[in-house]
ROSE-4610 file (N, C-alpha, C; in Angstrom, 1 decimal, always signed):
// ROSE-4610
residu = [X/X/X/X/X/X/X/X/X/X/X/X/X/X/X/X/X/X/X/X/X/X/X/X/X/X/X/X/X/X/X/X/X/X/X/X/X/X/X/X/X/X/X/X/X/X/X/X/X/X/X/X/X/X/X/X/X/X/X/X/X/X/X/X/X/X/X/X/X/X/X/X/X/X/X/X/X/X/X/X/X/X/X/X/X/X/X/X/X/X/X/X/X/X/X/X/X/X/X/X/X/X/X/X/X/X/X/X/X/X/X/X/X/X/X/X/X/X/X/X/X/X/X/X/X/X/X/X/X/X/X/X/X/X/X/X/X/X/X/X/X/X/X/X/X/X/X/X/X/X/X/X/X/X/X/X/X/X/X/X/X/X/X/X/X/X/X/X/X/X/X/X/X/X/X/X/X/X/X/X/X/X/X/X/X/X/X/X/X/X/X/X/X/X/X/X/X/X/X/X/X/X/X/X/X/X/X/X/X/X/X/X/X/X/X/X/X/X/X/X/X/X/X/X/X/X/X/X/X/X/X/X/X/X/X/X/X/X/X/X/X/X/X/X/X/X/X/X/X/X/X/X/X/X/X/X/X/X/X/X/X/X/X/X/X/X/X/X/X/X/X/X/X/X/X/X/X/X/X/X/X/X/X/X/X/X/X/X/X/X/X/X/X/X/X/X/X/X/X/X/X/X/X/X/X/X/X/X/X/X/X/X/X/X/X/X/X/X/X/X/X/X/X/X/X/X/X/X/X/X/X/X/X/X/X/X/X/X/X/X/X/X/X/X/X/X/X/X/X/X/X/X/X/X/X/X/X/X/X/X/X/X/X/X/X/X/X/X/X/X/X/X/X/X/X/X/X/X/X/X/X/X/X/X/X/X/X/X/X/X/X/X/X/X/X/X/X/X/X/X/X/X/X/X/X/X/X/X/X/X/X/X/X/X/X/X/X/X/X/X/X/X/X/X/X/X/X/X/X/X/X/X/X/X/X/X/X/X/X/X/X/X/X/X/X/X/X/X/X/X/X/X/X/X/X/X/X/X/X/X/X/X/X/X/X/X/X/X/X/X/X/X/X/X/X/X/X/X/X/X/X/X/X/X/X/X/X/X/X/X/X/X/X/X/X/X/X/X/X/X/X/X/X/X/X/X/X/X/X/X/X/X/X/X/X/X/X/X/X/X/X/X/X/X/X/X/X/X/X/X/X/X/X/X/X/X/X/X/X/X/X/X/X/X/X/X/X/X/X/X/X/X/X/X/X/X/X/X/X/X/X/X/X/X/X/X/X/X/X/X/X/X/X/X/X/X/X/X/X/X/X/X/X/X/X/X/X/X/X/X/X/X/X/X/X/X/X/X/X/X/X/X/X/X/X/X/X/X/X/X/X/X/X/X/X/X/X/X/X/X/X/X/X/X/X/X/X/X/X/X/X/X/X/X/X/X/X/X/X/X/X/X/X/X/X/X/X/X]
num = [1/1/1/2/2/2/3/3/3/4/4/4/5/5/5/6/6/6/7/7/7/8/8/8/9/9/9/10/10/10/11/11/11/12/12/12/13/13/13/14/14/14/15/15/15/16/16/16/17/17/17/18/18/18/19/19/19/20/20/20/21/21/21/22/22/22/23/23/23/24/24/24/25/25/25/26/26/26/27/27/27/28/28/28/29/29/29/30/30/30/31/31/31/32/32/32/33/33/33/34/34/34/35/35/35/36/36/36/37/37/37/38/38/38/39/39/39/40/40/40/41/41/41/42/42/42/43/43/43/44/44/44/45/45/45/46/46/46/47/47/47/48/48/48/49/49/49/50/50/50/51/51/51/52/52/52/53/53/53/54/54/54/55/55/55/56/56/56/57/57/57/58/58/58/59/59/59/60/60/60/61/61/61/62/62/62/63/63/63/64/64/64/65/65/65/66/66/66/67/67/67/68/68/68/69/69/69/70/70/70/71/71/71/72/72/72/73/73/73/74/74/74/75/75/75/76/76/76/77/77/77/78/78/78/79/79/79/80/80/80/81/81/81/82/82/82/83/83/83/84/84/84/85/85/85/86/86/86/87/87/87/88/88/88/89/89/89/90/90/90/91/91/91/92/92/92/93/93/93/94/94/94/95/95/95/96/96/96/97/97/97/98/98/98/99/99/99/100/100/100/101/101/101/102/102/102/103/103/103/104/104/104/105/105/105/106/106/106/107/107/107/108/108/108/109/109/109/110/110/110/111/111/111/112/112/112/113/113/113/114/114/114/115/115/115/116/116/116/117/117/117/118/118/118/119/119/119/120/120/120/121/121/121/122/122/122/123/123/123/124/124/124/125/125/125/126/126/126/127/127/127/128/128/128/129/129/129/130/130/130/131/131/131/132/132/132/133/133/133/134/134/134/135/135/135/136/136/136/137/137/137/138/138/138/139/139/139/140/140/140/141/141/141/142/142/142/143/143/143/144/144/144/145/145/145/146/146/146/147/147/147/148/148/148/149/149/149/150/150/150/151/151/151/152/152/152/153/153/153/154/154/154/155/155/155/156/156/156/157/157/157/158/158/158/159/159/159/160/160/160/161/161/161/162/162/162/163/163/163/164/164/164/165/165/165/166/166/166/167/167/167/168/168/168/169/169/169/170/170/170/171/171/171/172/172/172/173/173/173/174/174/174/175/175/175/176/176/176/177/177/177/178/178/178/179/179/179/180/180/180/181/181/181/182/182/182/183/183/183/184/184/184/185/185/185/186/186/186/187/187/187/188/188/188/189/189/189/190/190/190/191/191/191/192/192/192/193/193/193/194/194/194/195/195/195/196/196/196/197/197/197/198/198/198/199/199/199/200/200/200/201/201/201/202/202/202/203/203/203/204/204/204/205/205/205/206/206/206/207/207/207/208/208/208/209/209/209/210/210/210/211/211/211/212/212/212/213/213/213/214/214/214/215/215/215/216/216/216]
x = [+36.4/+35.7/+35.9/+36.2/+36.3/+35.2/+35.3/+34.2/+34.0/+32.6/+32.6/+31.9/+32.1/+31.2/+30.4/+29.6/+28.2/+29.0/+28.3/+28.8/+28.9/+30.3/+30.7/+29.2/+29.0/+28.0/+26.9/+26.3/+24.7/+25.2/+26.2/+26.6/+26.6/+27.2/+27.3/+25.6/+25.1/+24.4/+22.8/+22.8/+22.1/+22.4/+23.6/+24.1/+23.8/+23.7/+23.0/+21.5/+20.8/+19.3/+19.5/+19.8/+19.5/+19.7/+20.9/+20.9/+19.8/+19.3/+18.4/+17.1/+16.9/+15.4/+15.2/+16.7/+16.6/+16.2/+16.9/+17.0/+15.4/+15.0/+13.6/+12.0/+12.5/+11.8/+11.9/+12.8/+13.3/+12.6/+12.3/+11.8/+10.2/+9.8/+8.1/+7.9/+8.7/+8.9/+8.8/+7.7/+7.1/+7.2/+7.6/+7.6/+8.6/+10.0/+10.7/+10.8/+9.5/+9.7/+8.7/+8.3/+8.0/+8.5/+8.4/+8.9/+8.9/+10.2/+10.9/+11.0/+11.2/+11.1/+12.5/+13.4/+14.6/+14.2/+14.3/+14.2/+14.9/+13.8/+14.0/+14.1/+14.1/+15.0/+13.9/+13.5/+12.6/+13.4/+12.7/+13.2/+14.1/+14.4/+15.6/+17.0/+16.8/+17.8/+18.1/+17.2/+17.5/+18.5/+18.0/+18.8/+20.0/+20.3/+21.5/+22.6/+21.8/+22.9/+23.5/+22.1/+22.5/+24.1/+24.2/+25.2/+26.3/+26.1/+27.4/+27.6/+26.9/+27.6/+28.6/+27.9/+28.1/+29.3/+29.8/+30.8/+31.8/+31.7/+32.6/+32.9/+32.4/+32.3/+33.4/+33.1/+34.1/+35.9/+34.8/+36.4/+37.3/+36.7/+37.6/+38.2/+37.8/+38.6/+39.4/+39.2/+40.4/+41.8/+41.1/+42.5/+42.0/+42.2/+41.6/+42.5/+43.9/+44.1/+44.0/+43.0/+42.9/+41.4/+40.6/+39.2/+38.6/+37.7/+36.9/+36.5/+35.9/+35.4/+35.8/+36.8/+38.0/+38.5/+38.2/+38.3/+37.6/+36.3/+35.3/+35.3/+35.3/+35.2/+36.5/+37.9/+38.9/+39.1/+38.4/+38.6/+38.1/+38.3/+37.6/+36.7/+35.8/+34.6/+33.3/+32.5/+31.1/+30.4/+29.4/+28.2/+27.6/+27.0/+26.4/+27.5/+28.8/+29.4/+29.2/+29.8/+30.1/+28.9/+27.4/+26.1/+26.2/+26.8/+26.5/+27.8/+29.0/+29.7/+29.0/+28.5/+27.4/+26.9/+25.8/+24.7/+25.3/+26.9/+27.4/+28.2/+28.3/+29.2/+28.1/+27.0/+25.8/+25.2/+24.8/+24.3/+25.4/+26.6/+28.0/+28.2/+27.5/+27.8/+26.6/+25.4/+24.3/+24.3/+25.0/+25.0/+25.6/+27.0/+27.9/+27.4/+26.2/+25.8/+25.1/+25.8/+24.9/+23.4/+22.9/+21.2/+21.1/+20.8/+20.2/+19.0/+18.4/+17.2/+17.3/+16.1/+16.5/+16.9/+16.2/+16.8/+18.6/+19.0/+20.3/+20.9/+20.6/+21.4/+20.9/+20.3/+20.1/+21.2/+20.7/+22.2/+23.8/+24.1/+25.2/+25.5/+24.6/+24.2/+24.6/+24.0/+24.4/+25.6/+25.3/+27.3/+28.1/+28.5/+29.2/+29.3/+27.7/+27.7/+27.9/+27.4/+28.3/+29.7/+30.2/+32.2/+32.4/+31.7/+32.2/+32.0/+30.7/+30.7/+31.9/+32.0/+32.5/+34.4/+34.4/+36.0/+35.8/+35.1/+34.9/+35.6/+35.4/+35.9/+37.2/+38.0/+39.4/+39.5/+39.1/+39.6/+38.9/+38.2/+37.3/+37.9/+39.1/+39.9/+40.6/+40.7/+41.6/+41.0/+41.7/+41.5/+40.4/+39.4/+38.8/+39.0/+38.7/+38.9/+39.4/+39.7/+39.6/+38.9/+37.3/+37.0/+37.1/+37.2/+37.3/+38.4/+39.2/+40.6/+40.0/+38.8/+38.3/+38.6/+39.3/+39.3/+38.4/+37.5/+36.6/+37.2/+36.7/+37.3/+36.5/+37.1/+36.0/+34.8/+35.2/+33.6/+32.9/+33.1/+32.5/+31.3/+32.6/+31.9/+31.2/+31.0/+30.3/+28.7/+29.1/+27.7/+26.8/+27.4/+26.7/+26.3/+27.3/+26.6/+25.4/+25.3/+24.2/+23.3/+23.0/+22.2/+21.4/+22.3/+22.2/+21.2/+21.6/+21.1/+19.4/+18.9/+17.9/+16.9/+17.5/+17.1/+16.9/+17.4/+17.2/+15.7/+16.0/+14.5/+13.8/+13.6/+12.2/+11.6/+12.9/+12.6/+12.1/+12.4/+11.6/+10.7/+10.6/+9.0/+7.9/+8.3/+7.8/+7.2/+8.0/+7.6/+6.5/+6.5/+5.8/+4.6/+4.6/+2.9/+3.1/+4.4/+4.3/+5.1/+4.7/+6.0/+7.0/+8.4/+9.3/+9.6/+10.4/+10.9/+11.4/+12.9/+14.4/+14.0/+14.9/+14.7/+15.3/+16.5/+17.4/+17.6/+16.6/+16.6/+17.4/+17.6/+18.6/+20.4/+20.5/+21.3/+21.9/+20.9/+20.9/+20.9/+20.5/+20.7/+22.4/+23.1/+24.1/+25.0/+24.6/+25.8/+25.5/+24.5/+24.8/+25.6/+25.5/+26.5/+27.8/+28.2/+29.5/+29.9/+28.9/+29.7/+29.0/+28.1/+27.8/+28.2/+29.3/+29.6/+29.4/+29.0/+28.9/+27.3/+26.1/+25.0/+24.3/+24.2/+23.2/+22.3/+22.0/+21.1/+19.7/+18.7/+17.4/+17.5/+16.6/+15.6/+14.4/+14.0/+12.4/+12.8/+11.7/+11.9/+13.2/+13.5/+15.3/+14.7/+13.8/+13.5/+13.6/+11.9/+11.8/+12.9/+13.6/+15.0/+15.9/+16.1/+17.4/+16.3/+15.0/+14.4/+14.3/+14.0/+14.0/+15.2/+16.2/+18.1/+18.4/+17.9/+18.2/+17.3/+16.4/+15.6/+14.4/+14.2/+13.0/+11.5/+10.8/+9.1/+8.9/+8.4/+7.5/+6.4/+6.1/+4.2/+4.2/+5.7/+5.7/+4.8/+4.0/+4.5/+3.4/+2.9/+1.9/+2.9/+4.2/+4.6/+5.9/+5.7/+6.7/+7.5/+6.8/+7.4/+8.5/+8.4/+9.0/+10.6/+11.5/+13.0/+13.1/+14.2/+14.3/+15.1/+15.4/+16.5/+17.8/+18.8/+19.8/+21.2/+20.6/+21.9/+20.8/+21.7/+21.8/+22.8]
y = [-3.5/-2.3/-1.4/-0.5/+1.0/+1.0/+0.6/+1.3/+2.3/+2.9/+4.3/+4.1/+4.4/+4.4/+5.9/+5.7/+6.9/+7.9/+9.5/+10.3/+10.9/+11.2/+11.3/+12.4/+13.6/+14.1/+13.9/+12.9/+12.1/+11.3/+10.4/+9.5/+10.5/+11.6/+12.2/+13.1/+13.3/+13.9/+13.2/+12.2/+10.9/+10.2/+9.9/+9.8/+10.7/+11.8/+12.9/+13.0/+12.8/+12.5/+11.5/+10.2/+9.0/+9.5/+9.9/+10.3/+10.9/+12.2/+13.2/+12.3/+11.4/+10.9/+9.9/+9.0/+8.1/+8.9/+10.3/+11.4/+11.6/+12.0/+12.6/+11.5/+10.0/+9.5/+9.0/+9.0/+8.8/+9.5/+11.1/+11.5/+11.6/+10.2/+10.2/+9.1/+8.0/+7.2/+7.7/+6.6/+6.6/+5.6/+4.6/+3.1/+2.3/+2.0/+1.7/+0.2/-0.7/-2.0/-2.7/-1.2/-2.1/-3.2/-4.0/-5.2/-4.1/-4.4/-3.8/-4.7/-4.7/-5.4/-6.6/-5.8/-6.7/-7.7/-9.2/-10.2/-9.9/-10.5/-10.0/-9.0/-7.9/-6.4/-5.8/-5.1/-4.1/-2.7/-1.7/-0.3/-0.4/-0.7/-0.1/-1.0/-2.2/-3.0/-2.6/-2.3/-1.2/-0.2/+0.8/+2.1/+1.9/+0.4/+0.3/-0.2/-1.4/-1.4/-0.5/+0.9/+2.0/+2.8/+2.5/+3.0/+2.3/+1.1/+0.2/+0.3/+0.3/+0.5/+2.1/+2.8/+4.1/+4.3/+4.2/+3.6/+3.0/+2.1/+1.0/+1.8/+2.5/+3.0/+4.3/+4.9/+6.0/+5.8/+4.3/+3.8/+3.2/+2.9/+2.4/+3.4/+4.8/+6.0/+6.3/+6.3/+7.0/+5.6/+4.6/+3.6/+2.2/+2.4/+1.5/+0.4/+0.3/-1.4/-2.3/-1.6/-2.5/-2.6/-2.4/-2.2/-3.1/-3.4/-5.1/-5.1/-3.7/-4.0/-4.8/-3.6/-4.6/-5.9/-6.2/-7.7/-8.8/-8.6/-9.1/-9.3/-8.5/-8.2/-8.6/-8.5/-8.4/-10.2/-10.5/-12.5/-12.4/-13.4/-14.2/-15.0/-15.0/-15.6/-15.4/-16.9/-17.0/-15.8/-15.0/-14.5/-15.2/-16.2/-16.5/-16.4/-16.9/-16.5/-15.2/-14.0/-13.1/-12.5/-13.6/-12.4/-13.2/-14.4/-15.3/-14.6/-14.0/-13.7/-11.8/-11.2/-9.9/-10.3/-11.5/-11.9/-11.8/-12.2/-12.9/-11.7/-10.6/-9.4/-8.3/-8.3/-7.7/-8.1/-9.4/-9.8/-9.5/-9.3/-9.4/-8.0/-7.4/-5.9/-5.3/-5.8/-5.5/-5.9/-7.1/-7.9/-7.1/-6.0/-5.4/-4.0/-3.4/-2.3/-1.7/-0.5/-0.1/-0.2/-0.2/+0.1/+1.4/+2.1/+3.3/+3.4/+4.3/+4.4/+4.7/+4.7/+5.1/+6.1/+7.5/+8.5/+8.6/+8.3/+8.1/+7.6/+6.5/+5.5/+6.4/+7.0/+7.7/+8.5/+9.5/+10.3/+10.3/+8.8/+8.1/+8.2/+7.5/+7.4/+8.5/+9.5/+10.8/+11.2/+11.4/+12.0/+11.3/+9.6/+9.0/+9.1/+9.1/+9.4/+10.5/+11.5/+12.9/+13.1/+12.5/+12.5/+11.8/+10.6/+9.7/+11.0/+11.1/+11.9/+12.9/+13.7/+14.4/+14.1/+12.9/+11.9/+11.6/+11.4/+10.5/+11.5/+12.4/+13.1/+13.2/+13.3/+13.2/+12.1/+11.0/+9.2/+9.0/+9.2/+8.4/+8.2/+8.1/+7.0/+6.2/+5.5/+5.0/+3.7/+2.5/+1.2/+0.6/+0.6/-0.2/-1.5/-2.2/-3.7/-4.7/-5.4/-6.2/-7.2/-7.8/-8.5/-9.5/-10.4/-11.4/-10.7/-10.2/-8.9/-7.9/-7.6/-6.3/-5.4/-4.0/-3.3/-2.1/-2.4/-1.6/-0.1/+1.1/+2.3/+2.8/+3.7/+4.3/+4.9/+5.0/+5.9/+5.0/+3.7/+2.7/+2.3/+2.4/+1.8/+2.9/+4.1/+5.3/+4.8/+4.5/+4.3/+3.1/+2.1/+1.0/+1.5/+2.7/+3.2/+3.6/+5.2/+5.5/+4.4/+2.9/+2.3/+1.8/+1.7/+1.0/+2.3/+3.1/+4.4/+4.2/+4.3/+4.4/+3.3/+1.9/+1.0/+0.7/+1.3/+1.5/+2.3/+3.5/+4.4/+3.4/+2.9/+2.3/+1.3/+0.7/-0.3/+0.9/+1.6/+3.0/+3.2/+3.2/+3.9/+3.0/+1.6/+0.4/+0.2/+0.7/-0.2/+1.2/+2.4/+3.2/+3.1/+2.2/+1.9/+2.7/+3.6/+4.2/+3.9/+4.3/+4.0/+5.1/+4.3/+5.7/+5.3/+5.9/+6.2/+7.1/+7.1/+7.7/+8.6/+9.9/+10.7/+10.3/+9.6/+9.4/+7.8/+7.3/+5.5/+5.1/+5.7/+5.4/+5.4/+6.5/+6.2/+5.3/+5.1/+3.8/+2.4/+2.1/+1.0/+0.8/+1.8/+2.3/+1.3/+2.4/+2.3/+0.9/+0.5/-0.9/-2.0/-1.7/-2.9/-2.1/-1.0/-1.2/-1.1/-1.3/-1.4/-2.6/-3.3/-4.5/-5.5/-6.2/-7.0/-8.7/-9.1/-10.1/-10.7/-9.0/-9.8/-9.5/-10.3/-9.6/-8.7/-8.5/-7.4/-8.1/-7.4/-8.1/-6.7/-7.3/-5.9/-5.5/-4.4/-4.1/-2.5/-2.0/-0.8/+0.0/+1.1/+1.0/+0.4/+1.4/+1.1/-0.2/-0.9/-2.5/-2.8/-2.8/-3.6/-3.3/-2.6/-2.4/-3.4/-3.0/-3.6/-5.3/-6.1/-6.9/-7.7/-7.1/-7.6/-7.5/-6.4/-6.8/-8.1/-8.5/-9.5/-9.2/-7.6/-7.2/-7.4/-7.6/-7.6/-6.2/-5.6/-4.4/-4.5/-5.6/-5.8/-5.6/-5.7/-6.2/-4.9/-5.4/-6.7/-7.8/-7.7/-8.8/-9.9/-10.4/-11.4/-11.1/-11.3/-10.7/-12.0/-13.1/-14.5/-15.0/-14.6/-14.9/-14.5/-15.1/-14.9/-13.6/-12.5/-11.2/-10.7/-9.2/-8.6/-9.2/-9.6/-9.9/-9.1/-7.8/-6.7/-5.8/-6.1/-5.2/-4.0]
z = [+17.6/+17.5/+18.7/+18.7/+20.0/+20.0/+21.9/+22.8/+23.2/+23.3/+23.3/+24.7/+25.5/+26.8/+27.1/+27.4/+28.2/+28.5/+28.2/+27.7/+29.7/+30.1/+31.3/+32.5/+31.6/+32.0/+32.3/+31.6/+31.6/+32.6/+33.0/+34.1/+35.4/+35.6/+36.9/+37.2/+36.1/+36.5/+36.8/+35.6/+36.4/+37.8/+38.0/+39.3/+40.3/+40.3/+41.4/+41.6/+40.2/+40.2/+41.2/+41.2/+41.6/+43.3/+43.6/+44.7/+45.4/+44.9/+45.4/+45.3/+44.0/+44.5/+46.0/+46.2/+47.6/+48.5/+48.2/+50.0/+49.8/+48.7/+48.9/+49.0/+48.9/+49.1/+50.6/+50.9/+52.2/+53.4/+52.9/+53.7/+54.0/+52.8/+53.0/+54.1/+54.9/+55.6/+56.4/+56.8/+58.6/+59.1/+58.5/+59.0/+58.0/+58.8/+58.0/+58.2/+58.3/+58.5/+57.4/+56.3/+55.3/+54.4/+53.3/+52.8/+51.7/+50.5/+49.7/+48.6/+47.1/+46.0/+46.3/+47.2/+47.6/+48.4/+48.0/+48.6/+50.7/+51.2/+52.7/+52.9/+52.0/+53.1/+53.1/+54.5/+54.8/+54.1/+54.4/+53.9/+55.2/+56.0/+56.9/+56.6/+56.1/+55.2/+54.3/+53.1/+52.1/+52.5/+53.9/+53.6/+54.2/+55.1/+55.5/+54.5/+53.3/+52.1/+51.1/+51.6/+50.9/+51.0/+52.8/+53.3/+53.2/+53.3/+52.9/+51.5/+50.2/+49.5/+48.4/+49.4/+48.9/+49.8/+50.9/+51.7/+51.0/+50.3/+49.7/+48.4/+47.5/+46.7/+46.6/+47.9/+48.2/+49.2/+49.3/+49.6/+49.0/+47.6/+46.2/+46.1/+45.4/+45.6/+46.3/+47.3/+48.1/+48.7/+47.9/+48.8/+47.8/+46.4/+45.4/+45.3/+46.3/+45.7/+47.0/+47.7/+48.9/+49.2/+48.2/+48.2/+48.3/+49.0/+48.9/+47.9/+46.9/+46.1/+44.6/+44.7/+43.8/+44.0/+44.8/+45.3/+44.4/+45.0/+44.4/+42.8/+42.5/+40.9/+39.6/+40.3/+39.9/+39.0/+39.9/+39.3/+38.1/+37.1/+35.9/+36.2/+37.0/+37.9/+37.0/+37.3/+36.1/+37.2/+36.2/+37.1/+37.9/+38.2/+39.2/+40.5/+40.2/+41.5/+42.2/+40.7/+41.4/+41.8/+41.7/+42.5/+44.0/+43.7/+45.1/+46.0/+45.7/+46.5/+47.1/+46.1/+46.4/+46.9/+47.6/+48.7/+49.9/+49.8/+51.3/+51.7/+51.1/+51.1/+52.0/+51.3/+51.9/+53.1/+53.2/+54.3/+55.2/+55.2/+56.3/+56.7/+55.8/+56.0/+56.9/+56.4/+57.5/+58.8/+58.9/+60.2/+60.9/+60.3/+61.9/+61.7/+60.9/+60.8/+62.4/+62.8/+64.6/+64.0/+65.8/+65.3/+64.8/+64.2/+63.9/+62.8/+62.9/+61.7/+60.7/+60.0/+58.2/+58.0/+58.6/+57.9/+58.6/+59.6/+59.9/+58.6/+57.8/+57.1/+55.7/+55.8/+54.5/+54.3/+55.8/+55.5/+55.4/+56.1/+55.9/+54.1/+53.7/+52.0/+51.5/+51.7/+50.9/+50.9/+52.3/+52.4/+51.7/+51.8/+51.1/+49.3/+49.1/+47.3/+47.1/+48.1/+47.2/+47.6/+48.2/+48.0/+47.3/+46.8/+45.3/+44.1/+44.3/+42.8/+42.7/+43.4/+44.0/+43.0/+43.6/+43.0/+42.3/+41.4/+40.2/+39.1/+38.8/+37.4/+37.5/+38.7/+38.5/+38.1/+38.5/+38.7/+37.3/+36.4/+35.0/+34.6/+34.0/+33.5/+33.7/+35.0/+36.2/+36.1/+36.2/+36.0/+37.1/+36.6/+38.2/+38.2/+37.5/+37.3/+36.0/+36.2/+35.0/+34.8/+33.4/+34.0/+32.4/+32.7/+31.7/+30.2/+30.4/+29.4/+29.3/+29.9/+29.3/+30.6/+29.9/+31.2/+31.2/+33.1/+33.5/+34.0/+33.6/+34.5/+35.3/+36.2/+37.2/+36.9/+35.2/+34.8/+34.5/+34.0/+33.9/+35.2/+36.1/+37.6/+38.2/+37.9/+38.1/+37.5/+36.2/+35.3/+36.5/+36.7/+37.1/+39.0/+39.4/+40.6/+40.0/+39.1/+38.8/+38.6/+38.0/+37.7/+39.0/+40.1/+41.5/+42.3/+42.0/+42.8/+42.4/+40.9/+40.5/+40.7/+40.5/+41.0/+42.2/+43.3/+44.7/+44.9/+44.1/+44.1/+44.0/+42.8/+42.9/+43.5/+44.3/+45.3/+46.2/+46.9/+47.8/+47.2/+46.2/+45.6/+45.8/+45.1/+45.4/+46.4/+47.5/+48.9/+49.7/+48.9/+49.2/+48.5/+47.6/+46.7/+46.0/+45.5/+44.1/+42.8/+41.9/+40.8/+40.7/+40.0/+39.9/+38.4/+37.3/+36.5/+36.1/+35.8/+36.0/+34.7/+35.0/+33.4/+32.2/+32.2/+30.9/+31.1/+31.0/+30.8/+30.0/+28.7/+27.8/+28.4/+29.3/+29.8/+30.4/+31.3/+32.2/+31.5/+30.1/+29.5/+28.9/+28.4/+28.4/+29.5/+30.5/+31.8/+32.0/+32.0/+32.3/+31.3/+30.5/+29.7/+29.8/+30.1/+30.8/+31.7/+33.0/+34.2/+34.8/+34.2/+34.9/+33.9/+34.0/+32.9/+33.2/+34.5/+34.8/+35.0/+34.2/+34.2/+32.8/+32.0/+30.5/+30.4/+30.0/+29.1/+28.8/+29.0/+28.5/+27.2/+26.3/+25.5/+25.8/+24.8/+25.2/+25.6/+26.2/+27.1/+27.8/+27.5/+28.1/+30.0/+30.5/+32.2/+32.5/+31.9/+31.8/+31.4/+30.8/+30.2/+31.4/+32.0/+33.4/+34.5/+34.9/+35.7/+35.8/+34.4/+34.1/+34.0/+33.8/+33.8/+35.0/+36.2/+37.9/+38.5/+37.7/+38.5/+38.9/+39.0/+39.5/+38.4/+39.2/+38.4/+38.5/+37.4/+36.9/+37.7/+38.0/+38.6/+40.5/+40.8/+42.5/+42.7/+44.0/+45.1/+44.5/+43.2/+42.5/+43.1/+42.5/+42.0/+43.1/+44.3/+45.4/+45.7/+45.9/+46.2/+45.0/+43.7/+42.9/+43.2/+42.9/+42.8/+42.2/+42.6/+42.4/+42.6/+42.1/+42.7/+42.6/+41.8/+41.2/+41.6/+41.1/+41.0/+42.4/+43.3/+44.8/+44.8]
């Protein structure tokens, strides 16, 4: 059966929401040493893996067969590896990150996601990976940024005692079964259904101790 993947404009433009809500919650932070839905990470770990991976993201683009990312992903590897090789990639990336504060690391963030977006419409049909014969394209890998971006809000929102909810969830249920192919799909709610498939609780920080957070 032809796959149809997420209609390219709901992906960029969702992708820019996602962006604008990190900058704008970003700027309600007075204390970036709160605890976050991400297992360990304060909000200033948060906004540093923001920067590493929006970084990594814009550096597939511009120099895609030497990309760590492509790296990672490129194998026929079970999902649990490829989250356990995403733990050891992240933690390595925080460890050589300078000191600097959140709103620094925010703005790092932005800049880098808006020169992906930015590359992405030339590149949407450009091979990003291959994973188990199926080939991934950059708009694929766009969709599952947008999914990353949104899911980051609400880990910000979260850790601000608020709730967030993305405008085109449907979207977001979408992009995920094509750009995250190494983790299932729950049903239910399109939101709950992306939240529930990253690992996250709907209820944190009720149920904070519990295992979480999957897709970083």
């Amino acid at each position: 059966m032809e796959r149809t993947p997420p209609d390219r404009h709901r992906v960029l433009e969702s992708y820019r929401d996602g962006v604008a809500v990190i900058r704008g919650l970003a700027a309600e932070y007075s204390d970036w040493s709160v605890p976050t839905p991400c297992p360990e990470w304060q909000a200033l770990d948060l906004a540093g893996h923001l920067r590493c991976v929006a970084e990594n993201y814009l550096e597939y683009l511009q120099d895609a067969p030497d990309s760590r990312l492509s790296k990672l992903f490129a194998q026929d590897a079970a999902s649990a590896v490829l989250i356990r090789q995403q733990a050891r990639q992240n933690a390595a990336e925080l460890a050589v990150l300078p000191a600097e504060t959140g709103p620094e690391r925010i703005m790092s963030f932005t800049v880098s996601a808006g020169a992906y977006a930015d590359l992405v419409p030339d590149a949407w049909d450009r091979t990003h990976l291959i994973y188990r014969g199926t080939k991934y394209t950059v708009g694929d890998h766009a969709g599952a940024a947008c999914v990353e971006w949104h899911l980051h809000a609400w880990d910000l929102a979260r850790a601000l005692g608020r709730d967030y909810r993305p405008r085109d969830t449907e979207l977001l249920v979408a992009a995920w079964s094509w750009g995250v192919p190494h983790l299932p799909l729950a049903s239910g709610d399109p939101w709950q259904t992306v939240l529930c498939s990253s690992g996250r609780s709907p209820d944190w920080p009720a149920v904070s101790r519990r295992r979480r957070g999957r897709h970083h």
